[in-house]
matplotlib code that plots the C-alpha trace (Angstrom):
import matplotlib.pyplot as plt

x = [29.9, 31.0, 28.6, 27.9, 27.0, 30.1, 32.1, 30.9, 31.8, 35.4, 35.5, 35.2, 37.7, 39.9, 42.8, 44.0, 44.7, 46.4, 43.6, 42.1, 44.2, 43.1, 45.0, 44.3, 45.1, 43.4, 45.3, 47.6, 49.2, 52.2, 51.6, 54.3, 53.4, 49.3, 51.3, 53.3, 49.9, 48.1, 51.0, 51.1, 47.5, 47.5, 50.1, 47.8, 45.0, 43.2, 42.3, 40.9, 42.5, 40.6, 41.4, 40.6, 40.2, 42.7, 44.8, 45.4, 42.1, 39.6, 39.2, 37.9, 36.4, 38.5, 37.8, 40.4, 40.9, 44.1, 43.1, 39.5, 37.6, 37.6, 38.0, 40.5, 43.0, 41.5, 43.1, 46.8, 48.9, 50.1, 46.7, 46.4, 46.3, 46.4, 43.7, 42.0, 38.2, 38.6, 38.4, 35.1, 33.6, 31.6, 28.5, 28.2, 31.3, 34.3, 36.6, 37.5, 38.6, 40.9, 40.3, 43.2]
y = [-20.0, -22.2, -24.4, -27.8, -25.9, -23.6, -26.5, -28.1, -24.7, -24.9, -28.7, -27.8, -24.9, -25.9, -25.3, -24.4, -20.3, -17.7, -17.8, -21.6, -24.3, -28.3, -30.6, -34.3, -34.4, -37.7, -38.6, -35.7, -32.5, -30.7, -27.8, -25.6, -26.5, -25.0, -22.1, -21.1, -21.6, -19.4, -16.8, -17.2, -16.2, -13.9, -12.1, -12.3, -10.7, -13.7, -17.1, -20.7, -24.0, -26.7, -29.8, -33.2, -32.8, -33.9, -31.3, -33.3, -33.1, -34.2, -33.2, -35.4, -35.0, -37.5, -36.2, -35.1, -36.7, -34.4, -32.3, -34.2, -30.6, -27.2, -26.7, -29.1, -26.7, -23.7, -24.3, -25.0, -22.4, -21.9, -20.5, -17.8, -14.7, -15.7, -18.0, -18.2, -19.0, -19.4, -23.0, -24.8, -27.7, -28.4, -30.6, -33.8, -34.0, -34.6, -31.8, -28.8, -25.2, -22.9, -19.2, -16.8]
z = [-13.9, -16.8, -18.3, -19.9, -22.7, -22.7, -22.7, -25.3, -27.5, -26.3, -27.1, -30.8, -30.8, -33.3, -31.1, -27.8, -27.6, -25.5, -23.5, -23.3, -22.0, -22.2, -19.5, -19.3, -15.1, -14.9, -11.6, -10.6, -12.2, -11.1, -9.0, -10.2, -13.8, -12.5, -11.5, -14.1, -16.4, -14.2, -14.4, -17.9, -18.5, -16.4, -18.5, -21.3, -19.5, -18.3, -19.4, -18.4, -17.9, -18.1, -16.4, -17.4, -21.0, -23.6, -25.0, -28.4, -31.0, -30.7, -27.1, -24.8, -21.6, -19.6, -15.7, -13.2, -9.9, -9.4, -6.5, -6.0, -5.8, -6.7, -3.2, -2.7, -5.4, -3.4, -0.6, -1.7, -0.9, -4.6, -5.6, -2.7, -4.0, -7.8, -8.1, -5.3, -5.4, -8.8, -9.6, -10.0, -10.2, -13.8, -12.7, -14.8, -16.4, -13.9, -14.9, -12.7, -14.2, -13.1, -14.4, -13.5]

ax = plt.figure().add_subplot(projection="3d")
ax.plot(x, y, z, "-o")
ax.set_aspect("equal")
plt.show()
């Protein structure tokens, strides 16, 4: 389970990394796009996306209302088998993150 605290360490990585993906998603964010991110971690041997923090420094924790829940993104079709049960809700600060 990711953390507040874990967060907070990934907020001051000085940049994004193979592995560690920022993506505003205030309101929406392309499917496909989720997908080929996924894929593209996957590739790399696993990774997180974050959404609903800026992906420009300084990062800031901005929220994401694009799928309203973790469970919400569970159960579109594009994360069966690939992502499945793998997105989560981070108490107390509005973003969700997807782990592939």
């Amino acid at each position: 389970m990711i953390t507040l605290e874990t967060l907070e360490k990934w907020l001051l990585v000085p940049t994004e990394t193979e592995r560690l993906e920022f993506k505003e998603a205030k309101q929406q964010f392309d499917s496909t796009k989720l997908l080929k991110y996924c894929v593209a971690l996957a590739n790399e041997g696993g990774g997180y996306i974050v959404l609903g923090v800026t992906d420009k420094r300084p990062c800031q924790v901005v929220g994401s209302l694009a799928w309203g829940t973790a469970e919400a993104l569970n159960a579109k079709s594009l994360c069966r088998g690939s992502c499945a049960g793998r997105n989560q809700d981070v108490p107390q600060t509005g973003f969700t993150r997807t782990y592939c």
